[in-house]
C-alpha positions as a Markdown table, in Angstrom:
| # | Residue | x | y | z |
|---|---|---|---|---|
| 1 | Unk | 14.9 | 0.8 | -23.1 |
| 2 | Unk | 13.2 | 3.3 | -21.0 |
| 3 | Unk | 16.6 | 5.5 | -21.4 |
| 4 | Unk | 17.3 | 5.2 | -24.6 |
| 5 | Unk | 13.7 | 6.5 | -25.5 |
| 6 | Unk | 14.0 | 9.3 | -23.3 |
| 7 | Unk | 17.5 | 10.0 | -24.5 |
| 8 | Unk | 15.7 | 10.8 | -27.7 |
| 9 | Unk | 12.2 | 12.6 | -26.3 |
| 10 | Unk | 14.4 | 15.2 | -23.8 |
| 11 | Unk | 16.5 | 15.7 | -27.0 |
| 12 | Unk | 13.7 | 16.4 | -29.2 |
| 13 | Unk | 11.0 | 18.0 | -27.0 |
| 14 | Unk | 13.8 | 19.9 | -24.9 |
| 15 | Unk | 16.1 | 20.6 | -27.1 |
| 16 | Unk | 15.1 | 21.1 | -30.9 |
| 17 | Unk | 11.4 | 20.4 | -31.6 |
| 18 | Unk | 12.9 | 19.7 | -35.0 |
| 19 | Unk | 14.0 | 16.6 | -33.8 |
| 20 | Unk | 11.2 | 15.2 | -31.6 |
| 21 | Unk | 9.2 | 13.1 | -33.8 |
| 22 | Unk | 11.6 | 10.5 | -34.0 |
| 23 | Unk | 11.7 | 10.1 | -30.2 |
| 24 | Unk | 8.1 | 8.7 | -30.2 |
| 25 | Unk | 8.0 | 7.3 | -34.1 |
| 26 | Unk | 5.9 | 4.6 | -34.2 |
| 27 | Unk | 3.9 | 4.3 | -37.6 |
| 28 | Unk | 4.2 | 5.2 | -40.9 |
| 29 | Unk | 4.5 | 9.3 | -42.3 |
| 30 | Unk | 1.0 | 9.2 | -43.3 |
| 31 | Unk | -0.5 | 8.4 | -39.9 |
| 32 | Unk | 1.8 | 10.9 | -38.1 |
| 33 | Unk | 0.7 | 13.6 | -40.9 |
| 34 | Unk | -2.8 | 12.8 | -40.3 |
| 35 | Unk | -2.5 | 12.7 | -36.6 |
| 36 | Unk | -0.6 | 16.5 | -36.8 |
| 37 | Unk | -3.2 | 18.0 | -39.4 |
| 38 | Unk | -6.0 | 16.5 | -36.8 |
| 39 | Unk | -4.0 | 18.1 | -33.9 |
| 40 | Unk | -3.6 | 21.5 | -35.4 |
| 41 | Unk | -6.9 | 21.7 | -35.8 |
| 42 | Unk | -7.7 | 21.0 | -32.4 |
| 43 | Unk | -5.2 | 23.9 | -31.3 |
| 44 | Unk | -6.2 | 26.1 | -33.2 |
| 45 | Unk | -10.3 | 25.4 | -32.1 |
| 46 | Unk | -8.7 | 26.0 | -28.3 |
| 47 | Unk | -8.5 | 29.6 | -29.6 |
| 48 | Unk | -11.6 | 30.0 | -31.8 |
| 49 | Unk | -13.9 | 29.5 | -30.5 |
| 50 | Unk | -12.8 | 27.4 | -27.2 |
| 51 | Unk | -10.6 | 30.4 | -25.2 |
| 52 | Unk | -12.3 | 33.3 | -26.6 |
| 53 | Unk | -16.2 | 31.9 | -25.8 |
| 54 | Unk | -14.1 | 31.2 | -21.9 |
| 55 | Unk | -13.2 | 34.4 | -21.7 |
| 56 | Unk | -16.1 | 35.9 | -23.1 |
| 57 | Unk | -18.2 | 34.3 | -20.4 |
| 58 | Unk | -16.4 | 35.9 | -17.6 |
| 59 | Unk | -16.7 | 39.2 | -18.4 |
| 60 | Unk | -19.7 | 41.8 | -18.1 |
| 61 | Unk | -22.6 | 41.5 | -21.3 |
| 62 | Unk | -21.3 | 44.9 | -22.7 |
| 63 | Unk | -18.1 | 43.8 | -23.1 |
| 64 | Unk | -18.1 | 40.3 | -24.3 |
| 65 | Unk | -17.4 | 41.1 | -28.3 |
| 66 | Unk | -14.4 | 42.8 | -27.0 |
| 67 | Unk | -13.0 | 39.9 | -25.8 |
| 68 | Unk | -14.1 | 37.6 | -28.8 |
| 69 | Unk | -12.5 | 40.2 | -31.2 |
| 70 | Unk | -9.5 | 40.6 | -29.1 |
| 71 | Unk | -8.8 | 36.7 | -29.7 |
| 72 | Unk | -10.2 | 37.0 | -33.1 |
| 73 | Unk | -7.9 | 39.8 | -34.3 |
| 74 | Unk | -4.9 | 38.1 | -32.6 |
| 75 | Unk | -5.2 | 35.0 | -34.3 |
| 76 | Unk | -4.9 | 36.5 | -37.7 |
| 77 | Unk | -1.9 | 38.9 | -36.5 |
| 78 | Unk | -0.5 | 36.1 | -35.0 |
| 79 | Unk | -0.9 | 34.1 | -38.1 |
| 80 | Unk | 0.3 | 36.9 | -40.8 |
| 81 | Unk | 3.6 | 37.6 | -38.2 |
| 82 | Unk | 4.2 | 34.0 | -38.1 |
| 83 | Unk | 4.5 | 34.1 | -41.7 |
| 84 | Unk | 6.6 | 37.2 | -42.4 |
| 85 | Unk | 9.6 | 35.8 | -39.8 |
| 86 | Unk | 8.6 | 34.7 | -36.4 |
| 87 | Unk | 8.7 | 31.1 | -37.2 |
| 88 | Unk | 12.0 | 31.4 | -39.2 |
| 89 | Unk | 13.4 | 33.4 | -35.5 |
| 90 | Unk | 11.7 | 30.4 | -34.4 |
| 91 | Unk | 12.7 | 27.7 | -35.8 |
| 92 | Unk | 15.9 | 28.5 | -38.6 |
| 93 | Unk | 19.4 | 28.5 | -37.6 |
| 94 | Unk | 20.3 | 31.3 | -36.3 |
| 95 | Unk | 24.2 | 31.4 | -37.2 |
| 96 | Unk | 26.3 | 33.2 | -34.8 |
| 97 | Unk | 23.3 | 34.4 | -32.9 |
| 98 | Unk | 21.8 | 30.4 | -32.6 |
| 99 | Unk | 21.8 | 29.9 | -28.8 |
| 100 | Unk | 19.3 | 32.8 | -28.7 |
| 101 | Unk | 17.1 | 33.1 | -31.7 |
| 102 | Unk | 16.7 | 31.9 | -35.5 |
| 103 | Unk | 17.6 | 33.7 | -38.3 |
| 104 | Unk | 15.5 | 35.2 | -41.3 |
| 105 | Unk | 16.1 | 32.5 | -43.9 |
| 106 | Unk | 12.8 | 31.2 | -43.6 |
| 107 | Unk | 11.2 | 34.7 | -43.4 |
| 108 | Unk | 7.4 | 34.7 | -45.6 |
| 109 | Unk | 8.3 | 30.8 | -45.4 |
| 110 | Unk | 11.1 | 30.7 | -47.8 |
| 111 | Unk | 12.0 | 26.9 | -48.9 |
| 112 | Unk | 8.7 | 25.9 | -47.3 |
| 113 | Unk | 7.8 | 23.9 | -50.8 |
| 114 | Unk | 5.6 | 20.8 | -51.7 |
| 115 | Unk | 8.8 | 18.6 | -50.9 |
| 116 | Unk | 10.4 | 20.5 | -48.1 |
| 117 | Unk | 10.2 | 18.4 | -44.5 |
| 118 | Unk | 10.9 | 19.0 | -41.2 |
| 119 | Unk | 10.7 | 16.9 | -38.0 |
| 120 | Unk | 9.4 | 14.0 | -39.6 |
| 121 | Unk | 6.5 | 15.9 | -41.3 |
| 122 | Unk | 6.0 | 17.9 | -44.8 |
| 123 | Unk | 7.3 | 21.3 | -43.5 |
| 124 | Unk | 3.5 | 22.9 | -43.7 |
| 125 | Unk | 2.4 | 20.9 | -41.7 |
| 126 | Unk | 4.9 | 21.8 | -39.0 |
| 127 | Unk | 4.8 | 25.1 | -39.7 |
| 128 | Unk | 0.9 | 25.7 | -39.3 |
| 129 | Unk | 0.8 | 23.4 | -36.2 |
| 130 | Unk | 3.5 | 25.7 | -34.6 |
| 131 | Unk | 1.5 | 28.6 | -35.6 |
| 132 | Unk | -1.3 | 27.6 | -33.7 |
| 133 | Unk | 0.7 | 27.4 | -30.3 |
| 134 | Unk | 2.0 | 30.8 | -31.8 |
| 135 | Unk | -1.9 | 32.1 | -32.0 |
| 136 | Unk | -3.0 | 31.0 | -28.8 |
| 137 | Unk | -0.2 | 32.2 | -26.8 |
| 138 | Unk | -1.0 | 36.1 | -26.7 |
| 139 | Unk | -4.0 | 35.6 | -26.8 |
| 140 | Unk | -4.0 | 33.8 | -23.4 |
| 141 | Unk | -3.0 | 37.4 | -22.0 |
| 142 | Unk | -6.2 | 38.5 | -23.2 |
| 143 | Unk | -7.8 | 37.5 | -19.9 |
| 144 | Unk | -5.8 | 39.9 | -17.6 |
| 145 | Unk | -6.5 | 43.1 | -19.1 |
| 146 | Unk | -9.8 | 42.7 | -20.5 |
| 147 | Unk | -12.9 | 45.3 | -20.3 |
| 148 | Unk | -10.3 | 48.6 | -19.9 |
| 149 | Unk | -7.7 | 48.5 | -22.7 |
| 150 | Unk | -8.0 | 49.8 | -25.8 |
| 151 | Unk | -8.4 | 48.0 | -29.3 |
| 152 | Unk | -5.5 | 49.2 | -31.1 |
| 153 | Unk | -2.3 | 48.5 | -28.1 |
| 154 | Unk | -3.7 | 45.5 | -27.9 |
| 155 | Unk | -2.8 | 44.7 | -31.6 |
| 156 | Unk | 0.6 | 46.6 | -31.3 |
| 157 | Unk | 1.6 | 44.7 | -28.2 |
| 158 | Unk | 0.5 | 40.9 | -29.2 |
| 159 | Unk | 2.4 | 41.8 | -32.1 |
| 160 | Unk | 5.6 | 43.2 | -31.0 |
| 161 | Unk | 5.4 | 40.1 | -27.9 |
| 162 | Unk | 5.3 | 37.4 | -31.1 |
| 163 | Unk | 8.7 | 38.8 | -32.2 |
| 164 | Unk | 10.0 | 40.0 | -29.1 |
| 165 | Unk | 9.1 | 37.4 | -26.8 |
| 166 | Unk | 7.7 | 34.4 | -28.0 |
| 167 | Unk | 9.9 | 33.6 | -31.3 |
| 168 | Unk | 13.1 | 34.2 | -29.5 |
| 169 | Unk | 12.0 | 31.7 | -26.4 |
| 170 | Unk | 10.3 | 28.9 | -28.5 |
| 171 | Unk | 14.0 | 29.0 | -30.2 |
| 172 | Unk | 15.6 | 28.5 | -27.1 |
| 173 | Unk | 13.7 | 25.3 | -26.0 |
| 174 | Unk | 12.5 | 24.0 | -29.3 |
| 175 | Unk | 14.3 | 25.5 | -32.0 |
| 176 | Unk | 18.0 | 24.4 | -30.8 |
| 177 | Unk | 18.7 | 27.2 | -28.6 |
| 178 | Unk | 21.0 | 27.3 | -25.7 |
| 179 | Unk | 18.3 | 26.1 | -22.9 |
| 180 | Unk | 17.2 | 23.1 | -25.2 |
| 181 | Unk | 21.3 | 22.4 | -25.7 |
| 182 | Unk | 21.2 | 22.5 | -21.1 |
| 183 | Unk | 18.4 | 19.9 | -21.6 |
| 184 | Unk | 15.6 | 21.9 | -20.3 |
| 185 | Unk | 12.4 | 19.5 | -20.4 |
| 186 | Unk | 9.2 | 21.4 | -22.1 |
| 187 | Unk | 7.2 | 19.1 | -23.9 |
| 188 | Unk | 4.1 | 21.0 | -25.3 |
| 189 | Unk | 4.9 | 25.1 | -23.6 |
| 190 | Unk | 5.1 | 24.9 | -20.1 |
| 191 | Unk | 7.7 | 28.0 | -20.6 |
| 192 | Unk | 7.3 | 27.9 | -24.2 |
| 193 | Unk | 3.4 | 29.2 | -23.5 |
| 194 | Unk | 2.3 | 29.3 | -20.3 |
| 195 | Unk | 5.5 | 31.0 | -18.7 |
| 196 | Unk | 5.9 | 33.6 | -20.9 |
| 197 | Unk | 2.3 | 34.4 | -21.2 |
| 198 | Unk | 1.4 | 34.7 | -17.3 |
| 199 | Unk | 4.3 | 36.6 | -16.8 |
| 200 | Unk | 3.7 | 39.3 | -19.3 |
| 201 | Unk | 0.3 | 39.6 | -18.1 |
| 202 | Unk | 1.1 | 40.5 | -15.1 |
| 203 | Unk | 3.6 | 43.4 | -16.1 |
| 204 | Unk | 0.9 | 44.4 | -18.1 |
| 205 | Unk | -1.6 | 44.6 | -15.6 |
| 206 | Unk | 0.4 | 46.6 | -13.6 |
| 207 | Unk | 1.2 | 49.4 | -16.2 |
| 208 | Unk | -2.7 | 49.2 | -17.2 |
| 209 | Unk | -4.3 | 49.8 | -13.8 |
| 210 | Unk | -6.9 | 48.0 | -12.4 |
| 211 | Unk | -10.7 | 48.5 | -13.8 |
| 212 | Unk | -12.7 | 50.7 | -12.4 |
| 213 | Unk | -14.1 | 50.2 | -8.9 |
| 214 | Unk | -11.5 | 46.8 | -8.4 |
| 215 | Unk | -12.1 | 45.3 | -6.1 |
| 216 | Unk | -15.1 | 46.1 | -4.0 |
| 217 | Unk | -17.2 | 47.0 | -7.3 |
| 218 | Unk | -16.6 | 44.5 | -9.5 |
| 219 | Unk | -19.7 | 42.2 | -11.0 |
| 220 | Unk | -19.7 | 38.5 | -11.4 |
| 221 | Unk | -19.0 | 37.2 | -14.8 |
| 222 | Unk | -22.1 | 37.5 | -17.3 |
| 223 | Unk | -22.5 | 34.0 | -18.7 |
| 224 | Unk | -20.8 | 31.1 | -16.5 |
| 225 | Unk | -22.6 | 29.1 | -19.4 |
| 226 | Unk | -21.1 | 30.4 | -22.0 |
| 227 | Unk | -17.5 | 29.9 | -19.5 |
| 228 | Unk | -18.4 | 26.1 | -19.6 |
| 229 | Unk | -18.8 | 25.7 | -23.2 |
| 230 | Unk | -15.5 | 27.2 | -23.6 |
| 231 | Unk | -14.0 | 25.2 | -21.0 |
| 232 | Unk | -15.1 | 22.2 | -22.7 |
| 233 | Unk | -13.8 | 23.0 | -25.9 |
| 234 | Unk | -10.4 | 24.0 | -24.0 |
| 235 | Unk | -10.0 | 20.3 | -22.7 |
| 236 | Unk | -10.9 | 18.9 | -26.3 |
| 237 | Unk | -8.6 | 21.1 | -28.2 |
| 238 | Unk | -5.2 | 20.5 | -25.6 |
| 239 | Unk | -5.2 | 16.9 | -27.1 |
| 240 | Unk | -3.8 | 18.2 | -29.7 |
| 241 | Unk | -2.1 | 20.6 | -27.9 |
| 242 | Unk | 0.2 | 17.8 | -26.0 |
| 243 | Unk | -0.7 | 14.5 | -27.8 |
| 244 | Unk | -0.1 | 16.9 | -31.3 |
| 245 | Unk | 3.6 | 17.7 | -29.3 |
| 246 | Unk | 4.5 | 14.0 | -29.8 |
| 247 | Unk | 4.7 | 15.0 | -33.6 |
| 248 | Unk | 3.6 | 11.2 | -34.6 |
| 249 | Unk | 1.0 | 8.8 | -34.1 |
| 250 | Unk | 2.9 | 6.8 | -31.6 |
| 251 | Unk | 2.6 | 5.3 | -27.8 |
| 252 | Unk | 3.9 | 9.2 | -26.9 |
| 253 | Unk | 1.2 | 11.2 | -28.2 |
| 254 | Unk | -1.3 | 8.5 | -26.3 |
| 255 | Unk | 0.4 | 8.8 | -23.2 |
| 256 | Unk | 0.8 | 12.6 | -23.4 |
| 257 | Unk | -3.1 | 12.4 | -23.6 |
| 258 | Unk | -3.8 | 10.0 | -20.7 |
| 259 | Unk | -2.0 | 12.2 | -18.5 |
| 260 | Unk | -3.5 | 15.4 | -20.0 |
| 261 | Unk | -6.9 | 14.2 | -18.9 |
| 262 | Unk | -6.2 | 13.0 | -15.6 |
| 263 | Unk | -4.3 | 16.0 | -15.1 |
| 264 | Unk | -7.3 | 17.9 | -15.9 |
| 265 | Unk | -9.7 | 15.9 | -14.0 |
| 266 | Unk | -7.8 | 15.9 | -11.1 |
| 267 | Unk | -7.2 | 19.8 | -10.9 |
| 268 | Unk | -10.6 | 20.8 | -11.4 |
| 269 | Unk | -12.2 | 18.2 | -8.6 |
| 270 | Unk | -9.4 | 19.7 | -6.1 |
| 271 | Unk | -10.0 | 23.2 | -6.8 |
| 272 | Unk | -13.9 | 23.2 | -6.9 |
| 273 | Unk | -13.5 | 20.9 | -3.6 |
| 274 | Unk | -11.3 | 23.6 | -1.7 |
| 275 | Unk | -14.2 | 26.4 | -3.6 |
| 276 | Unk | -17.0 | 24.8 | -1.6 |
| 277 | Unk | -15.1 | 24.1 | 1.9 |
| 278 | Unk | -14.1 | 27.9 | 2.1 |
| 279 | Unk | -17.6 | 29.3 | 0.4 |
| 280 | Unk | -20.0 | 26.3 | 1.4 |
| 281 | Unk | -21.2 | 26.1 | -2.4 |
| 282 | Unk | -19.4 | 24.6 | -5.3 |
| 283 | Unk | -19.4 | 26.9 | -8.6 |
| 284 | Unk | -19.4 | 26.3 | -12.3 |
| 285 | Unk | -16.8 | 28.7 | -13.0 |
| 286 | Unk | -14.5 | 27.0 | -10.1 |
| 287 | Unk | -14.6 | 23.9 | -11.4 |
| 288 | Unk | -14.1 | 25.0 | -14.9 |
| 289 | Unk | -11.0 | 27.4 | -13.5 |
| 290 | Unk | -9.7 | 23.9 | -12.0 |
| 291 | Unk | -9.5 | 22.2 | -15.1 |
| 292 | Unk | -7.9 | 24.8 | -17.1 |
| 293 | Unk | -5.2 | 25.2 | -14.2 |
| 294 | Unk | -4.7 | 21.4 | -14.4 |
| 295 | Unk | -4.0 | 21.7 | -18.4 |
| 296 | Unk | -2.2 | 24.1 | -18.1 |
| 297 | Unk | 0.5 | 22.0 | -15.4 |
| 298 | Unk | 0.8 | 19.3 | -17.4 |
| 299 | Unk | 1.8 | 20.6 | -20.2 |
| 300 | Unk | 5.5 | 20.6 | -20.2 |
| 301 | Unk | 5.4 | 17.5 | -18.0 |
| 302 | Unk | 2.9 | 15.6 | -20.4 |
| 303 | Unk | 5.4 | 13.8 | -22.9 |
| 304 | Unk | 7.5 | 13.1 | -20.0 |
| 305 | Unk | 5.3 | 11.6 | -17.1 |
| 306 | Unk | 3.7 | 8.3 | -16.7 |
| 307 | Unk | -0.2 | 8.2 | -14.8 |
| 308 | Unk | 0.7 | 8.7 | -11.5 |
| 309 | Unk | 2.6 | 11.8 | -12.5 |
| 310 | Unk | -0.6 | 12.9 | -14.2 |
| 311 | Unk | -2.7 | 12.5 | -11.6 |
| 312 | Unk | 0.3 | 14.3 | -8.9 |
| 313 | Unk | 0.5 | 17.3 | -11.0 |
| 314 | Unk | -2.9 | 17.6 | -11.4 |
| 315 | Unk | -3.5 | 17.6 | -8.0 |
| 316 | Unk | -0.5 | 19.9 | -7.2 |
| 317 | Unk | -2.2 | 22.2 | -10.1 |
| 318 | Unk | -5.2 | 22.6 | -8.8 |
| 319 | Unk | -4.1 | 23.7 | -5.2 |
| 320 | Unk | -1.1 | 25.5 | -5.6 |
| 321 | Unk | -2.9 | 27.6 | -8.9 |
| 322 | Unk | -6.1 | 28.3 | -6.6 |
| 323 | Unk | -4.0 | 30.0 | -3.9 |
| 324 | Unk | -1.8 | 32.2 | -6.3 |
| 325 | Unk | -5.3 | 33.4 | -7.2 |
| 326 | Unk | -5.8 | 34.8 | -3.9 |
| 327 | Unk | -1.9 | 36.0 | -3.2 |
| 328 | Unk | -1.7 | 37.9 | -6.5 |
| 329 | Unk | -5.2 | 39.5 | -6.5 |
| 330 | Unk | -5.4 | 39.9 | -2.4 |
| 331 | Unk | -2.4 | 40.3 | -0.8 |
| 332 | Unk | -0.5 | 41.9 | -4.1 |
| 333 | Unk | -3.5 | 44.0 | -5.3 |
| 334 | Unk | -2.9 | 43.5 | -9.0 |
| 335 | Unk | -6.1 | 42.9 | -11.3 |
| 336 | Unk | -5.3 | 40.0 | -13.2 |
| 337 | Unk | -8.9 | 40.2 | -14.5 |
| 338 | Unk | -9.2 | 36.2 | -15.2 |
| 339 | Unk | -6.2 | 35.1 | -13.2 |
| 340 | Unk | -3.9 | 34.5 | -16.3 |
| 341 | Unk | -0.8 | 34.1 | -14.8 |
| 342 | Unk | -2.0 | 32.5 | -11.4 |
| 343 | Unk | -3.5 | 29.3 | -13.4 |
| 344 | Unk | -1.2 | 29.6 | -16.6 |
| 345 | Unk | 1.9 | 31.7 | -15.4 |
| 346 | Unk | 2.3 | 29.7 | -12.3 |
| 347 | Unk | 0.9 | 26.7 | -13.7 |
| 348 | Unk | 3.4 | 26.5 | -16.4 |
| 349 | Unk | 6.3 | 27.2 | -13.8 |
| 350 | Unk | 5.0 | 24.9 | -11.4 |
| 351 | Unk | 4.5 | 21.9 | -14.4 |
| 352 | Unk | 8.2 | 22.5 | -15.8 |
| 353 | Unk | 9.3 | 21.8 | -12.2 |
| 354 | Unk | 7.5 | 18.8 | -11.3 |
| 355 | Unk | 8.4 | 17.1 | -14.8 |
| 356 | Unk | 12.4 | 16.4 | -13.4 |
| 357 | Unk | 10.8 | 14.7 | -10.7 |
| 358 | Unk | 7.8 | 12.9 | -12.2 |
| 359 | Unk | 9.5 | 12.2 | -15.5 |
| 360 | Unk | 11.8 | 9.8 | -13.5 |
| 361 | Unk | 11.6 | 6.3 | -14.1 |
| 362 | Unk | 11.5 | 5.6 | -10.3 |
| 363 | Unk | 7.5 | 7.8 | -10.5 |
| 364 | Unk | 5.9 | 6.2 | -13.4 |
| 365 | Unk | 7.6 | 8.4 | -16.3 |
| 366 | Unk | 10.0 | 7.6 | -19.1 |
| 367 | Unk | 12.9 | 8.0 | -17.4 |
| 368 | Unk | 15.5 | 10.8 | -17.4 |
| 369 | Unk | 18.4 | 11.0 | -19.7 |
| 370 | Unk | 21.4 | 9.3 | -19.0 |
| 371 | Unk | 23.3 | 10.2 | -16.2 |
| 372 | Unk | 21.5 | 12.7 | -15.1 |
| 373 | Unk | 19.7 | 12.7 | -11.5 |
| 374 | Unk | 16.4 | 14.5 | -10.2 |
| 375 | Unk | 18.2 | 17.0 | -8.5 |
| 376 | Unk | 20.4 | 17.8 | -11.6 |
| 377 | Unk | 17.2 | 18.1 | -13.8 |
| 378 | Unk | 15.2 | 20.4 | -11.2 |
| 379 | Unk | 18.2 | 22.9 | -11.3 |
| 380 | Unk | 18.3 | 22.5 | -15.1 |
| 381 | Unk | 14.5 | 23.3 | -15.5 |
| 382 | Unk | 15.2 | 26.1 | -12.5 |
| 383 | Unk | 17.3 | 27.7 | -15.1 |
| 384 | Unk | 15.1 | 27.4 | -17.4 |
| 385 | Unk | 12.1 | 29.0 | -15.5 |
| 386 | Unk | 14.2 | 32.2 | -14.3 |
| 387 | Unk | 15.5 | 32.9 | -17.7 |
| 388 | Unk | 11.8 | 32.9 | -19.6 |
| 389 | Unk | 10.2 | 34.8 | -16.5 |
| 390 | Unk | 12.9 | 37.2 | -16.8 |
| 391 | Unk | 12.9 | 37.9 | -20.4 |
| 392 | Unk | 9.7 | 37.8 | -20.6 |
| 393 | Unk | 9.2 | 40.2 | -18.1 |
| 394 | Unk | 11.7 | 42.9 | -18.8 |
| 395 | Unk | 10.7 | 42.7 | -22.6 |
| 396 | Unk | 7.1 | 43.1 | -22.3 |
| 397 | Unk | 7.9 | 46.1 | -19.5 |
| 398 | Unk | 9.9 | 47.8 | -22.5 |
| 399 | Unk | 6.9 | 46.7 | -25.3 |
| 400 | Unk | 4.1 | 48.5 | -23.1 |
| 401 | Unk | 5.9 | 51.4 | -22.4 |
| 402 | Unk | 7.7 | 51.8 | -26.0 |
| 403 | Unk | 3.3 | 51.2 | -27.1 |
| 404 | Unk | 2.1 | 53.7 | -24.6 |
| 405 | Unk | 4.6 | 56.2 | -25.8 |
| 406 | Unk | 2.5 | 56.5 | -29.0 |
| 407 | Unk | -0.7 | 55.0 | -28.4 |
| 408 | Unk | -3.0 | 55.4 | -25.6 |
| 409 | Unk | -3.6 | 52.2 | -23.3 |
| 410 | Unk | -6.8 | 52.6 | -21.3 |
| 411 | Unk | -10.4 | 53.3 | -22.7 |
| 412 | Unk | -11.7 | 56.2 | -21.2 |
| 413 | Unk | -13.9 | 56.2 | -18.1 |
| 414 | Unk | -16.9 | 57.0 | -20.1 |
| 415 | Unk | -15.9 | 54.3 | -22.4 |
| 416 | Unk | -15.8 | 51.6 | -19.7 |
| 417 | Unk | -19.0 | 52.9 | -18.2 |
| 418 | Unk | -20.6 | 52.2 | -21.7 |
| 419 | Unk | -18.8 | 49.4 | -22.5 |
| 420 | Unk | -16.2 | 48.5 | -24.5 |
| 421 | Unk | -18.6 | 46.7 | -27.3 |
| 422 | Unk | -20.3 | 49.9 | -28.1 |
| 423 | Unk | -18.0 | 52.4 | -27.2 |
| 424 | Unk | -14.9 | 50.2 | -29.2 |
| 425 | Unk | -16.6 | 48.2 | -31.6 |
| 426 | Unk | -20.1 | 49.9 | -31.8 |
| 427 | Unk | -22.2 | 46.8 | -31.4 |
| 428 | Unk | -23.7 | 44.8 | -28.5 |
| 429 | Unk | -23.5 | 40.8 | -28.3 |
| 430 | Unk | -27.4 | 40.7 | -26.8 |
| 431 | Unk | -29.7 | 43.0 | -28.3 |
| 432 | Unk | -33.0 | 42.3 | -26.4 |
């Protein structure tokens, strides 16, 4: 039975997200409806307030509102492109041009009526949780150029990314594309998210520059607090992130949950544990870090894995994320401010991975598809994890430059010196 069900799932979540909620259908339309509307609102609170109050935390006091209004601003770009045609490249047939991205039928959500359904669901509903992963996803970027860009590129960019970037991968794992037709396994944006959005980071950081000072000069983050609080609502919301990925109400979306936590849990535990044996004292913000880099490596392994493979990712997360930190900051210089792609960019990669091996029957998960081996799987998901870092980072290189020919990127010296709240956005957060 164990096949048979993850015949299905690997079909759905892998191949068409269109498809998926039958894989895991275990209740009535209603309660999956319900469940989805509940999850989208969860995904959509990992952005407002949850990543933005994160970020915000780990930045200096005079530039904390541009980091809020950066994820702000992003989520209603986001949501207005999502509506004009990045979920129709998304998510439509594509025609000729299918195995690579959707077409414009669906463009300003064409046929999207009172009766119109898709993937189990009334078609809103599907469409507004799949803007939310939409929303959060550039805005995730936000943390490796923060407190020396500009307002303005970062609007162009997040917005040329969405079409660019995003919609055409999400079609290629979710929307019937030609690495959901291989069988790649991404349950809730392991590539989808995570890869696409570390790796673009990073190009961008290195056409940005580093802030001013980096590294010897740099202050600690303002408000591990307000880091926490974020944090916390982070790890609420990506319930609905992966359980909401299950597209029902069903024994998937709980597993997908169970695992999401342990993941988590696990993660943050071994990265504040290796924090205190190299620094001799355990930190807020490392433990916090932990658990994001946890989330963040279960995600396209969560509809897939059983416990143990929650708790083994997790734990592979949380080590494996905490040294990238170092290599990528250290020994390659670059100044990803608040280490996107080492926690989410390698996180993402490292998750895809692991779920060929963990998503085994013989490890606790639901079993691969029939007739297809570990090894098999890993090179399929290999694929799959070249072909979005790739894209991803050519396209962004071409975004950033194609931006920079028009619009300046970096604040001005003087600007950074005042701050970007005042200088930007003329207010301060804390006005003592």
């Amino acid at each position: 039975m164990k096949k048979s069900v993850l015949g299905r799932a690997a079909l759905g979540a892998a191949g068409s997200m269109l498809a998926a909620a039958p894989a895991f259908a275990q209740g009535g339309g209603g309660a999956d409806t319900a469940w989805i509307l509940t999850a989208t609102a969860l995904v959509l609170f990992m952005t407002l307030p949850g990543l933005a109050l994160f970020y915000g935390g780990l930045v200096q006091a005079k530039n904390v509102l541009s980091v809020l209004m950066h994820c702000f601003a992003i989520a209603c770009l986001a949501s207005l492109l999502w509506f004009f045609g990045v979920y129709s490249l998304a998510f439509s047939d594509g025609g000729a041009l299918n195995d690579w991205v959707g077409g414009l039928d669906k463009a300003f959500l064409a046929g999207v009526d009172w009766d119109a359904a898709a993937a189990g669901l009334p078609e809103s509903v599907f469409v507004m949780f799949q803007m939310t992963f939409a929303i959060i996803t550039p805005a995730l970027i936000v943390g490796a150029y923060v407190e020396r860009i500009r307002f303005a590129p970062v609007l162009w960019i997040s917005g040329l990314w969405l079409v660019v970037v995003y919609g055409p991968v999400c079609h290629w794992v979710w929307g019937g594309g030609w690495l959901g037709q291989m069988g790649v396994l991404d349950f809730a944006g392991g590539l989808v998210v995570h890869a696409t959005a570390g790796t673009s980071a990073l190009v961008i950081v290195k056409l940005l520059g580093a802030r001013p000072g980096y590294p010897a000069q740099l202050r600690p983050p303002h408000s591990p607090g307000l880091t926490m609080i974020g944090a916390a609502m982070l790890w609420v919301g990506w319930f609905g992130f992966n359980a909401g990925s299950a597209l029902s109400a069903g024994s998937g979306a709980g597993m997908a949950m169970l695992v999401t936590h342990l993941s988590a849990a696990t993660a943050s535990l071994v990265w504040v544990t290796i924090e205190w044996m190299k620094f001799g004292k355990p930190s807020l913000v490392g433990v916090v870090t932990g658990m994001v880099a946890g989330l963040a490596t279960i995600t396209p392994a969560s509809g897939f894995v059983g416990p143990v493979g929650g708790f083994c990712i997790g734990l592979a997360g949380g080590f494996i994320c905490y040294f990238a930190v170092t290599i990528i900051k250290d020994r390659c210089g670059l100044d990803d401010s608040l280490d996107v792609f080492a926690v989410h960019g390698v996180g993402g990669i490292l998750g895809t991975l692991m779920a060929a091996i963990f998503g085994a029957s013989a490890f606790g998960g639901v079993g691969l598809a029939e007739g297809v081996g570990i090894g098999e799987q890993l090179g399929i998901q290999a694929i799959g994890v070249v072909a979005t870092v790739v894209w991803s980072a050519v396209a962004t290189f071409v975004i950033v430059l194609a931006v920079k020919a028009f619009v300046p990127l970096r604040a001005s010296d003087d600007d950074m010196a005042e701050g970007l709240d005042l200088s930007h956005h003329g207010e301060r957060d804390y006005n003592f």
